[in-house]
N, CA, C and O atoms as a GROMACS GRO file, in nm:
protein
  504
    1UNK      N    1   3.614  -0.345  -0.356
    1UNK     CA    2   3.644  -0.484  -0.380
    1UNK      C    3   3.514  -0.563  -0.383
    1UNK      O    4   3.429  -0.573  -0.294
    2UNK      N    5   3.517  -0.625  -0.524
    2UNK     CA    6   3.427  -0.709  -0.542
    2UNK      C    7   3.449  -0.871  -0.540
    2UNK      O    8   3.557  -0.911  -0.581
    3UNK      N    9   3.335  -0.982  -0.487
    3UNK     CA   10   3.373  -1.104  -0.464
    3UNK      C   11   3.295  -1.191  -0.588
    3UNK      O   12   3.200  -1.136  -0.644
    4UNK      N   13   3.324  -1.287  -0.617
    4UNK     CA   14   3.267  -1.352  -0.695
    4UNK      C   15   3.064  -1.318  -0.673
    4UNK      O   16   2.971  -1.293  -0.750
    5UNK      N   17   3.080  -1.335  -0.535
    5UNK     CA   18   2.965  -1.438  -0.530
    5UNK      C   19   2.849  -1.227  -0.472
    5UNK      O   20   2.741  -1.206  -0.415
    6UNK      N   21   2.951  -1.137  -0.528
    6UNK     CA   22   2.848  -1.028  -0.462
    6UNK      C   23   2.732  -0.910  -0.555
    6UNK      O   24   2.786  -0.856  -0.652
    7UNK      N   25   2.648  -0.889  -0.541
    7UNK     CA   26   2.607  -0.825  -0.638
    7UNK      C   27   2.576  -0.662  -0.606
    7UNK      O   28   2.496  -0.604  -0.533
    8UNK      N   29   2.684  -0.616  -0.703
    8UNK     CA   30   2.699  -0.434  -0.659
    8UNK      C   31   2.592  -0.384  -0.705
    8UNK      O   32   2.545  -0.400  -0.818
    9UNK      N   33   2.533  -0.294  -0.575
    9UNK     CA   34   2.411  -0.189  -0.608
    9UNK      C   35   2.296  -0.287  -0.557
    9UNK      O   36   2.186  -0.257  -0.603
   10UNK      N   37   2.299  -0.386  -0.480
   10UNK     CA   38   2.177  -0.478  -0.449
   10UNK      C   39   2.102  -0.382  -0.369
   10UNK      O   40   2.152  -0.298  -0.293
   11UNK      N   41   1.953  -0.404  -0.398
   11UNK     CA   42   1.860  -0.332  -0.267
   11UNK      C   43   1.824  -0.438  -0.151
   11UNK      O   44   1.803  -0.559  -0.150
   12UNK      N   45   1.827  -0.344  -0.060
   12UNK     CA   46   1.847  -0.430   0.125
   12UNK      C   47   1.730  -0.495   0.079
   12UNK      O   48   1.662  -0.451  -0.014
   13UNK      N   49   1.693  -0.647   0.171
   13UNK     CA   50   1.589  -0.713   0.161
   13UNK      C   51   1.486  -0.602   0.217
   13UNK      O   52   1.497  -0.512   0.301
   14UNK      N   53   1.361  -0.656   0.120
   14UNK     CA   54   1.243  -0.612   0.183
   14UNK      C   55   1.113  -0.645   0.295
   14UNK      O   56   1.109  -0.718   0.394
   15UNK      N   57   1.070  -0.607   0.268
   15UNK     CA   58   0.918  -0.683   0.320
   15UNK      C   59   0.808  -0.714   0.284
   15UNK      O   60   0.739  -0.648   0.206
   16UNK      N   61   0.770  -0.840   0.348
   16UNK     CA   62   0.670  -0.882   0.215
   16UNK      C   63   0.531  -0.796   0.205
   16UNK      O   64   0.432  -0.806   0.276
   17UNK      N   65   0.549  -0.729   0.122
   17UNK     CA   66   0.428  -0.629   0.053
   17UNK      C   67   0.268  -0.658   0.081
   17UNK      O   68   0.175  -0.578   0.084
   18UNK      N   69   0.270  -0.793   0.100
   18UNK     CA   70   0.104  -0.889   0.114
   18UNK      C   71   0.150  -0.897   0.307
   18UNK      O   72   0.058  -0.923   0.384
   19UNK      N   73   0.213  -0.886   0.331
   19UNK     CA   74   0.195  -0.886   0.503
   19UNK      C   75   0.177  -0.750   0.540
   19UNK      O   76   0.075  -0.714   0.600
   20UNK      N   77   0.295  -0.648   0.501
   20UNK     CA   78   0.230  -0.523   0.510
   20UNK      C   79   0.080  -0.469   0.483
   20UNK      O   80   0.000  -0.406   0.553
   21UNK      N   81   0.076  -0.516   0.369
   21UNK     CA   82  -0.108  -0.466   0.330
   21UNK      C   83  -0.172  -0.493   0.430
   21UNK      O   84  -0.233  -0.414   0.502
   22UNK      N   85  -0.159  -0.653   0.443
   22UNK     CA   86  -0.287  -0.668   0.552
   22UNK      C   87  -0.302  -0.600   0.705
   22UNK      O   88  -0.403  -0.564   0.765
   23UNK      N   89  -0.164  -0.595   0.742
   23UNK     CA   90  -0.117  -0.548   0.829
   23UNK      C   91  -0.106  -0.384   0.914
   23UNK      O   92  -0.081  -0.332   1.023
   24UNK      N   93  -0.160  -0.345   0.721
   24UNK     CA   94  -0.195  -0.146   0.670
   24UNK      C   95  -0.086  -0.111   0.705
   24UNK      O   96  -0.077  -0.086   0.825
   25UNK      N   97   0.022  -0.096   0.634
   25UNK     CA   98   0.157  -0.090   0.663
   25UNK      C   99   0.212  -0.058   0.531
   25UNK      O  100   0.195  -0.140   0.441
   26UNK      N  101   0.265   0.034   0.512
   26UNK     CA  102   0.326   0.065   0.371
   26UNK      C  103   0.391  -0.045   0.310
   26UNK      O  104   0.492  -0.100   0.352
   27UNK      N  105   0.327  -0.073   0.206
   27UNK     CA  106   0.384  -0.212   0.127
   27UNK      C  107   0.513  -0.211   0.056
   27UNK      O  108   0.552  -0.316   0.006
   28UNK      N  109   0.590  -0.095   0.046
   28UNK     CA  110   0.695  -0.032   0.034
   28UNK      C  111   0.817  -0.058   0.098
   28UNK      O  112   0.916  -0.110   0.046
   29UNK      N  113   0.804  -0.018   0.220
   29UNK     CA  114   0.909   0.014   0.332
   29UNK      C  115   0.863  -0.064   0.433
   29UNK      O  116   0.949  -0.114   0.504
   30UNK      N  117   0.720  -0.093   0.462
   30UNK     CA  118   0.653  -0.224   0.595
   30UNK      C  119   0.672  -0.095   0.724
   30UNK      O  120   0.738  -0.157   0.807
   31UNK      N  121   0.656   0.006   0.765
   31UNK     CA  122   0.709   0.104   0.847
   31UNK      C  123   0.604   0.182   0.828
   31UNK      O  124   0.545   0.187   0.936
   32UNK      N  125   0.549   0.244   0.750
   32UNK     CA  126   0.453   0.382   0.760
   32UNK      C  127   0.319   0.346   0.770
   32UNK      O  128   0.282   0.240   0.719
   33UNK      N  129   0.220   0.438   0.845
   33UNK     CA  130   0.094   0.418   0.786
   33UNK      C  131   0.004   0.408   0.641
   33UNK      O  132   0.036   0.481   0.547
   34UNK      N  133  -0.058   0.358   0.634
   34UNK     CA  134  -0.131   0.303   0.500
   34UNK      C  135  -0.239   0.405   0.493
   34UNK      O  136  -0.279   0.470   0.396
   35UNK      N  137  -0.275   0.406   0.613
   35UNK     CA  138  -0.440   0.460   0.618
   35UNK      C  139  -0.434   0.597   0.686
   35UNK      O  140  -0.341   0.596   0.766
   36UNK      N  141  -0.491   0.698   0.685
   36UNK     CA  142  -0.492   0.823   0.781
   36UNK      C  143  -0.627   0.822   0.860
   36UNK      O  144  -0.634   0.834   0.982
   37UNK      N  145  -0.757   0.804   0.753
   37UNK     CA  146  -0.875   0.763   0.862
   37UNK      C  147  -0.922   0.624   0.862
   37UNK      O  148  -0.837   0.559   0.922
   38UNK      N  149  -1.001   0.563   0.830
   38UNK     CA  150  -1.065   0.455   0.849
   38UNK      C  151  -1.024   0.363   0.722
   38UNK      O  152  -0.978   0.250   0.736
   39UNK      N  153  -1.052   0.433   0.573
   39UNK     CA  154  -1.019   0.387   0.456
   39UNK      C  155  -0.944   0.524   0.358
   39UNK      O  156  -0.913   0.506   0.240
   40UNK      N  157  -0.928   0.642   0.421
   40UNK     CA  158  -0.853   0.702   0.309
   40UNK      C  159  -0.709   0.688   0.317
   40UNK      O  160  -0.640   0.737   0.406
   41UNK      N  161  -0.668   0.620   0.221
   41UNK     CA  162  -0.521   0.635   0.191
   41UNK      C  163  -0.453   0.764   0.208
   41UNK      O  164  -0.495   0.874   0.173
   42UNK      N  165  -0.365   0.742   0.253
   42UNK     CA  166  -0.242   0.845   0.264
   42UNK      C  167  -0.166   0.855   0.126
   42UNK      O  168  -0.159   0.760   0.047
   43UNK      N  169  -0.082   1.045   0.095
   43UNK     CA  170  -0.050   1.049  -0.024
   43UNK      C  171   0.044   0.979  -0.011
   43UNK      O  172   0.059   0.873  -0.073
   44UNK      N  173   0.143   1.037   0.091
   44UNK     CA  174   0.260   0.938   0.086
   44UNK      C  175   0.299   0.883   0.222
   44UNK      O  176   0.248   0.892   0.334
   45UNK      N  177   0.426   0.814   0.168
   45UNK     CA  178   0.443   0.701   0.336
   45UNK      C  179   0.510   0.787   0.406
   45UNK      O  180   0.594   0.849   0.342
   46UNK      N  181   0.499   0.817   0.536
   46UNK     CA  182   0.578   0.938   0.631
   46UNK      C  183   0.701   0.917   0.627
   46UNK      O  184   0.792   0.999   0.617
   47UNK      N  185   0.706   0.750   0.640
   47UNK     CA  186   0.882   0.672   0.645
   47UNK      C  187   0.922   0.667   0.552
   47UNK      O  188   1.036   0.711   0.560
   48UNK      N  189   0.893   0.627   0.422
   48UNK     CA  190   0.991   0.616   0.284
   48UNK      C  191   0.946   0.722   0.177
   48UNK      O  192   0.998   0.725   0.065
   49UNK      N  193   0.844   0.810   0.218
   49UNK     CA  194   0.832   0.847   0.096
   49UNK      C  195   0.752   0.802  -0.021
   49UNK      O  196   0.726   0.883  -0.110
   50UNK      N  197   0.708   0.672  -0.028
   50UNK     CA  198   0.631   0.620  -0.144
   50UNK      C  199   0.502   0.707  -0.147
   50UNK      O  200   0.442   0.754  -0.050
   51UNK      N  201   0.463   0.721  -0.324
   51UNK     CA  202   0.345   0.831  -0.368
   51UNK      C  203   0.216   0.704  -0.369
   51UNK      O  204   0.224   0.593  -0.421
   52UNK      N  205   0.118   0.755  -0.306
   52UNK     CA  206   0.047   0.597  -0.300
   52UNK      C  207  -0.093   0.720  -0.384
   52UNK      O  208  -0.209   0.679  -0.386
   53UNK      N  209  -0.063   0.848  -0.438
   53UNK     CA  210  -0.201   0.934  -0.515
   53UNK      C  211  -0.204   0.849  -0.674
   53UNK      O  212  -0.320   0.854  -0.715
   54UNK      N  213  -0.149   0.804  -0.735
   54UNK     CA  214  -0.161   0.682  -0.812
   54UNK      C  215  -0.248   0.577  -0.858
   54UNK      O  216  -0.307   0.552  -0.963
   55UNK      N  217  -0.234   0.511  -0.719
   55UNK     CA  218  -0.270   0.396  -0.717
   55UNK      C  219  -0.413   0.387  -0.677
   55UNK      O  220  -0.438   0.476  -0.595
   56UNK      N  221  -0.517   0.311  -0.704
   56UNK     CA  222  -0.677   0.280  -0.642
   56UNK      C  223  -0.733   0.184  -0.677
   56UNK      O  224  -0.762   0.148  -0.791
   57UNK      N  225  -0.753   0.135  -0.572
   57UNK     CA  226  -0.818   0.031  -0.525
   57UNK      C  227  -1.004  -0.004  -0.564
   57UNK      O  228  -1.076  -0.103  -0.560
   58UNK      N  229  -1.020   0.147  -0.604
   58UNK     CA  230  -1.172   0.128  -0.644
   58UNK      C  231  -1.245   0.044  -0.543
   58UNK      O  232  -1.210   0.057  -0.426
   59UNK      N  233  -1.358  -0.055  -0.579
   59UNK     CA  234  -1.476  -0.035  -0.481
   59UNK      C  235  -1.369  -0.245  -0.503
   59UNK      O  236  -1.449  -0.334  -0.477
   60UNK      N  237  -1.272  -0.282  -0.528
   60UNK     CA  238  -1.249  -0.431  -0.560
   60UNK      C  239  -1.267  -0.484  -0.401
   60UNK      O  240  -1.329  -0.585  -0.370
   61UNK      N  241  -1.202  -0.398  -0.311
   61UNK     CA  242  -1.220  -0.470  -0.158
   61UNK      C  243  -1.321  -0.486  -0.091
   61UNK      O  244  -1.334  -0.559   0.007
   62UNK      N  245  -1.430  -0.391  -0.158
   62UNK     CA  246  -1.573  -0.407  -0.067
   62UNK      C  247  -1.631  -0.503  -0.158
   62UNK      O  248  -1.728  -0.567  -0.119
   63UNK      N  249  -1.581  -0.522  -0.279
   63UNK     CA  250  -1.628  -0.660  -0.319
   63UNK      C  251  -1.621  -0.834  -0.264
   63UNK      O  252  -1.688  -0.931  -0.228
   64UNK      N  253  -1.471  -0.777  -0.291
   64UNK     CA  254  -1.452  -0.928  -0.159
   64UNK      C  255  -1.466  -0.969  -0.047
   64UNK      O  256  -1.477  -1.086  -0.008
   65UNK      N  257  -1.465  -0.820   0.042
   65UNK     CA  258  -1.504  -0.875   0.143
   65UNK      C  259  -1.693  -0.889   0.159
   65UNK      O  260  -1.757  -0.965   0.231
   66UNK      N  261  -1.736  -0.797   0.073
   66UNK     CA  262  -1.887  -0.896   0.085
   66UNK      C  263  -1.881  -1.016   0.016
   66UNK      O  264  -1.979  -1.074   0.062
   67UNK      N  265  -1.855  -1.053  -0.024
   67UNK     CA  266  -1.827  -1.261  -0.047
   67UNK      C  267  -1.802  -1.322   0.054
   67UNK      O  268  -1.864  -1.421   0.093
   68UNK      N  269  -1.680  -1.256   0.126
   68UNK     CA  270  -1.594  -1.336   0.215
   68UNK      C  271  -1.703  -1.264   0.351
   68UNK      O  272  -1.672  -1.322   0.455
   69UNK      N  273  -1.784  -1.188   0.369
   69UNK     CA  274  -1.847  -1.198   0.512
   69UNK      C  275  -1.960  -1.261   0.492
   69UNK      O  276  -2.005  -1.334   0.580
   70UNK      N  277  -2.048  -1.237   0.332
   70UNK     CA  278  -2.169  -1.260   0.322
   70UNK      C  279  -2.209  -1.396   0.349
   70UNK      O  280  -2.301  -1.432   0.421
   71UNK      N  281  -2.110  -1.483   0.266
   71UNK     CA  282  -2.124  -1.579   0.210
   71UNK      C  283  -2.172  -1.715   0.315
   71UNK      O  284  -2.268  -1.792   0.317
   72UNK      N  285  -2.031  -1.692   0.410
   72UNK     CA  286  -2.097  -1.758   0.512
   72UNK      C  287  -2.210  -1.739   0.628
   72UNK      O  288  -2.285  -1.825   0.672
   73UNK      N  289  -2.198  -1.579   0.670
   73UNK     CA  290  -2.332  -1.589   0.753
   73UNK      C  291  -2.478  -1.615   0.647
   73UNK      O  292  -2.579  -1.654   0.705
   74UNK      N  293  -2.485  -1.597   0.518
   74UNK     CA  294  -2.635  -1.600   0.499
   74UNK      C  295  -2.650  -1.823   0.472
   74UNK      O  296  -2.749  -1.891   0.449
   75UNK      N  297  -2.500  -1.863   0.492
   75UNK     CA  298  -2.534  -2.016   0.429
   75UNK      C  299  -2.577  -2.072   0.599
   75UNK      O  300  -2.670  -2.152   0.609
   76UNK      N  301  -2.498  -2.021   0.733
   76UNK     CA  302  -2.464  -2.056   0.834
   76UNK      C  303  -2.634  -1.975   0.859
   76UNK      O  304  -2.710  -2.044   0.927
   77UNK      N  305  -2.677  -1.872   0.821
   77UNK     CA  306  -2.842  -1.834   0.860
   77UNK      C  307  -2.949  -1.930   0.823
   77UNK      O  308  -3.036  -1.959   0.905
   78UNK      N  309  -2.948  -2.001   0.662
   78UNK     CA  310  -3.020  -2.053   0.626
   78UNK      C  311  -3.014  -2.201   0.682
   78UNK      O  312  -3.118  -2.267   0.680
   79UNK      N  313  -2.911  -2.248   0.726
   79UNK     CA  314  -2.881  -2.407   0.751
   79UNK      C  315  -2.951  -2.423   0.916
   79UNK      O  316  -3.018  -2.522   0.946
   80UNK      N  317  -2.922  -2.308   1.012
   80UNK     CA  318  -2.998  -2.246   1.118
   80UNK      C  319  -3.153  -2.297   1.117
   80UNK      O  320  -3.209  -2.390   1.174
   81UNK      N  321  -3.214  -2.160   0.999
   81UNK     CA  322  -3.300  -2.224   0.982
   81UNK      C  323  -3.400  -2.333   0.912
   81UNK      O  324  -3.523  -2.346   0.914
   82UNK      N  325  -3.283  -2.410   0.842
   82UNK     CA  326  -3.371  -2.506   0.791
   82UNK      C  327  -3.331  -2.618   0.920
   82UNK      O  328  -3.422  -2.695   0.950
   83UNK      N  329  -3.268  -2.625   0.957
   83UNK     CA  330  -3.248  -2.694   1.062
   83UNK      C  331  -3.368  -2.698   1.183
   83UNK      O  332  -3.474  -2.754   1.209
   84UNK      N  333  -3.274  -2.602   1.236
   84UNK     CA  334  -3.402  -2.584   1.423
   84UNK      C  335  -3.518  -2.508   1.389
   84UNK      O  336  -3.594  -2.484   1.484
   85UNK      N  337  -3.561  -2.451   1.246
   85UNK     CA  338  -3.661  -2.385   1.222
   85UNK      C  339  -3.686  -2.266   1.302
   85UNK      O  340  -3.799  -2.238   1.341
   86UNK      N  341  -3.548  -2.173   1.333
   86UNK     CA  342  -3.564  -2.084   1.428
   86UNK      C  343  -3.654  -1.975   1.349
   86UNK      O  344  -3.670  -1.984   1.228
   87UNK      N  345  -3.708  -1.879   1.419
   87UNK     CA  346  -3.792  -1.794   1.358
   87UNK      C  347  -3.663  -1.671   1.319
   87UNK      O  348  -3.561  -1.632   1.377
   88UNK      N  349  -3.745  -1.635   1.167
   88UNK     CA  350  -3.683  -1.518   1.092
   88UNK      C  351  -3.606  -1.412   1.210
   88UNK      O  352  -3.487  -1.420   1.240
   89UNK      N  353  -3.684  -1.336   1.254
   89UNK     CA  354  -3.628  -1.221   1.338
   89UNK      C  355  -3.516  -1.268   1.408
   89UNK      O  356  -3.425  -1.186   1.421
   90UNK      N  357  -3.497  -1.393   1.461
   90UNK     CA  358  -3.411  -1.462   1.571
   90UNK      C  359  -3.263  -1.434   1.485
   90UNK      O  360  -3.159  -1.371   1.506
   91UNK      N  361  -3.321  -1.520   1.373
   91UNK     CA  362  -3.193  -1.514   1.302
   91UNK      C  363  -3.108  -1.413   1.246
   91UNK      O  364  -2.985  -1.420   1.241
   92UNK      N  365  -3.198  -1.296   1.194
   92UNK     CA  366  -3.166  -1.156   1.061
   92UNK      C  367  -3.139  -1.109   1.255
   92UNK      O  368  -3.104  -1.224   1.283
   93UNK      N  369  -3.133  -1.054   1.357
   93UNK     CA  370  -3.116  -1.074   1.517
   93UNK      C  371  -2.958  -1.065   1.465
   93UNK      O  372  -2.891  -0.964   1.443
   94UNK      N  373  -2.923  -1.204   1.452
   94UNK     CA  374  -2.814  -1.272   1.508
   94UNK      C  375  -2.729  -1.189   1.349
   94UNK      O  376  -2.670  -1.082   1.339
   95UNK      N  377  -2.746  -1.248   1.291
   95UNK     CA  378  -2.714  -1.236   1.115
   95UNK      C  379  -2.673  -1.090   1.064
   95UNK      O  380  -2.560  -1.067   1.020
   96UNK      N  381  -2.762  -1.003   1.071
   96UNK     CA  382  -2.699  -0.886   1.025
   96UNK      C  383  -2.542  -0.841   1.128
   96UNK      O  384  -2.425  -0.836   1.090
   97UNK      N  385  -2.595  -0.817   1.250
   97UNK     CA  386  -2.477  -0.764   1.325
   97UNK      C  387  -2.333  -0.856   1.310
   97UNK      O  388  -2.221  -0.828   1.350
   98UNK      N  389  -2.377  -0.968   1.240
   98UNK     CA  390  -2.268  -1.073   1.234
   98UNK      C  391  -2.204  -1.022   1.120
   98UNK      O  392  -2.085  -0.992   1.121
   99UNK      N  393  -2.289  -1.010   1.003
   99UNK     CA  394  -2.193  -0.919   0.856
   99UNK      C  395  -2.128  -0.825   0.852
   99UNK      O  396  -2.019  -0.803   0.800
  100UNK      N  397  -2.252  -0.714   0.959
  100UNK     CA  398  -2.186  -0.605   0.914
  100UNK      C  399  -2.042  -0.587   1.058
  100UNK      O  400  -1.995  -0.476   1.033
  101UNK      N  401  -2.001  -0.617   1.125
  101UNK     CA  402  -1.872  -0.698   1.196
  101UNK      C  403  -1.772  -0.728   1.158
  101UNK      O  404  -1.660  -0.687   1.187
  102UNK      N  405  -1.813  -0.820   1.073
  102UNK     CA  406  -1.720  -0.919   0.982
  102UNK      C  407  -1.689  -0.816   0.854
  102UNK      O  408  -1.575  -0.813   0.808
  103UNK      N  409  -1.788  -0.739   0.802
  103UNK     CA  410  -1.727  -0.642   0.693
  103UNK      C  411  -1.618  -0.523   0.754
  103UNK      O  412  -1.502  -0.497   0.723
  104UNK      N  413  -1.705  -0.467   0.848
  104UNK     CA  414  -1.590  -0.396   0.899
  104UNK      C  415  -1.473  -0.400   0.983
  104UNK      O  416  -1.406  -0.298   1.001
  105UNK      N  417  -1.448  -0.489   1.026
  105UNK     CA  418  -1.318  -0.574   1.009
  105UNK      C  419  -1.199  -0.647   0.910
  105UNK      O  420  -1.082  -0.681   0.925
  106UNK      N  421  -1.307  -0.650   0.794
  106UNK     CA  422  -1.214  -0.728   0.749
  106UNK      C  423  -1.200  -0.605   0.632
  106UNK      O  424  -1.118  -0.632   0.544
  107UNK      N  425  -1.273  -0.462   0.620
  107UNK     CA  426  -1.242  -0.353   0.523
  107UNK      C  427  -1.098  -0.360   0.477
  107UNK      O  428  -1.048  -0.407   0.375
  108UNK      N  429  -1.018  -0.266   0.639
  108UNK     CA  430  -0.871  -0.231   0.623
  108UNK      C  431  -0.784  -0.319   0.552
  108UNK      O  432  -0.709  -0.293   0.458
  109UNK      N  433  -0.804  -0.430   0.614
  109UNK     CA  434  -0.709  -0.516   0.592
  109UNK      C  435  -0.663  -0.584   0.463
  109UNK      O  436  -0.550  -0.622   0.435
  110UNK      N  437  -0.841  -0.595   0.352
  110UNK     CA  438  -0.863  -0.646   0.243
  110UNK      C  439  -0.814  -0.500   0.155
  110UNK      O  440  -0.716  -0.520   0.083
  111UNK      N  441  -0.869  -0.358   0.153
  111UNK     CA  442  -0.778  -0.261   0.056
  111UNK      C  443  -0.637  -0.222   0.115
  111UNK      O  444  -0.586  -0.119   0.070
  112UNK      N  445  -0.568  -0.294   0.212
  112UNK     CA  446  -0.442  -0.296   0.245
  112UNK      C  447  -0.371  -0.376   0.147
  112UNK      O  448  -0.268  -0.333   0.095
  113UNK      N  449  -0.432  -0.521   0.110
  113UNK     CA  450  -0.380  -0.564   0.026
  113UNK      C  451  -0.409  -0.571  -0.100
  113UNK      O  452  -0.333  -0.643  -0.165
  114UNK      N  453  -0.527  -0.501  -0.179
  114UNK     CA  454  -0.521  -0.487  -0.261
  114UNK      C  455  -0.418  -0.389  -0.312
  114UNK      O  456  -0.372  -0.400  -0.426
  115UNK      N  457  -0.370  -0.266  -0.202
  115UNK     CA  458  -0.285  -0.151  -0.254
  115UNK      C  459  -0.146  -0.250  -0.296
  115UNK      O  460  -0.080  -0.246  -0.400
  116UNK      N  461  -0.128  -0.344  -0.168
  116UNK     CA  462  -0.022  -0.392  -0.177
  116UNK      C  463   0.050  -0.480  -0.275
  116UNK      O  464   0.170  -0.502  -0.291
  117UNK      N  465  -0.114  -0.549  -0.367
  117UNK     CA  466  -0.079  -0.634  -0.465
  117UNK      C  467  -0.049  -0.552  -0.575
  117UNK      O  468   0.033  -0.606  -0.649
  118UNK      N  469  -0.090  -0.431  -0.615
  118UNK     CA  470  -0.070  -0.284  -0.695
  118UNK      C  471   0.081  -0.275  -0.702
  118UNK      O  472   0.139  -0.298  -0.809
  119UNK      N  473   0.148  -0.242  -0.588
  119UNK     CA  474   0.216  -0.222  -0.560
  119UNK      C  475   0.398  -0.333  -0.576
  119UNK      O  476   0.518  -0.307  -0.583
  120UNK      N  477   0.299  -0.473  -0.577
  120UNK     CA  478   0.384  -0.565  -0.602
  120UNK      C  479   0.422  -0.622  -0.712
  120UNK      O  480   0.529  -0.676  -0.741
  121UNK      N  481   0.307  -0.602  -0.783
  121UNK     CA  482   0.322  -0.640  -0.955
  121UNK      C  483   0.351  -0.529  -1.015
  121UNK      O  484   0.322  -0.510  -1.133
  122UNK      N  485   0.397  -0.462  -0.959
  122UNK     CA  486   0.478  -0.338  -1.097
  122UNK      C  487   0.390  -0.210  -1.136
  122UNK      O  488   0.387  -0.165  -1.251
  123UNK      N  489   0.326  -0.159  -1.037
  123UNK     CA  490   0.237  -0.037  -1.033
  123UNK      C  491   0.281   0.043  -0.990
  123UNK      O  492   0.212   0.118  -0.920
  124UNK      N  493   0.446   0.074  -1.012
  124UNK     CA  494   0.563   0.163  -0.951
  124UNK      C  495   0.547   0.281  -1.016
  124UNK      O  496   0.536   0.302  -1.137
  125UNK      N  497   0.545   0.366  -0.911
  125UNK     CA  498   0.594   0.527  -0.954
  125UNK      C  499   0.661   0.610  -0.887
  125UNK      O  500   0.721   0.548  -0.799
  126UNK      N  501   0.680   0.707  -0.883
  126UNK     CA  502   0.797   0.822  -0.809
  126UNK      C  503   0.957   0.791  -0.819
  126UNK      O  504   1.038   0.869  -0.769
   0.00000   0.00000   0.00000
């Protein structure tokens, strides 16, 4: 028995694919691991099954996230020192360990969602 208002064969709600990513969470199902070591993708999701040998991300996340770490420590280095005129070493000191931090932190999370945006616009397979 069908009702006006029902639609037969609907798929259960999902999850949002861009929270999973970031989250490294199968953008699929929101349940499995994304990652097995640090950045290699897994073939498939343990929980649903999704084939993620497909899909790649290529080098697009270490792109953004050097924008998104660089950008501000080298503007927040230079304003430093045009400011208090701190000396070079003090700063590249403070500055490198600040990028490379901020890059590796923000790795997972940025090719989490790139898989996930793959994944959301119609880069379906299996």
């Amino acid at each position: 028995m069908t009702g006006e208002g029902t639609i037969q064969n609907a798929r259960p709600a999902r999850i949002d694919p861009i929270r999973a990513g970031l989250l490294c969470r199968c953008p699929d199902c929101g349940r499995g691991r994304l990652f097995s070591g640090f950045l290699k993708v897994v073939e498939t999701c343990e929980v649903c099954g999704y084939d993620f040998r497909r899909l790649n991300t290529g080098d697009g996340a270490a792109v953004f996230v050097m924008q998104a770490a660089g950008a501000p420590v080298v503007f927040g280095a230079l304003f430093v020192q045009i400011v208090w005129r701190t000396p070079v070493w003090a700063v590249a000191a403070v500055a490198l360990p600040l990028v490379a931090g901020l890059s590796f932190a923000l790795m997972r999370p940025a090719k989490g969602l790139m898989i996930a945006l793959q994944v959301r616009d119609g880069n379906r397979h299996g």
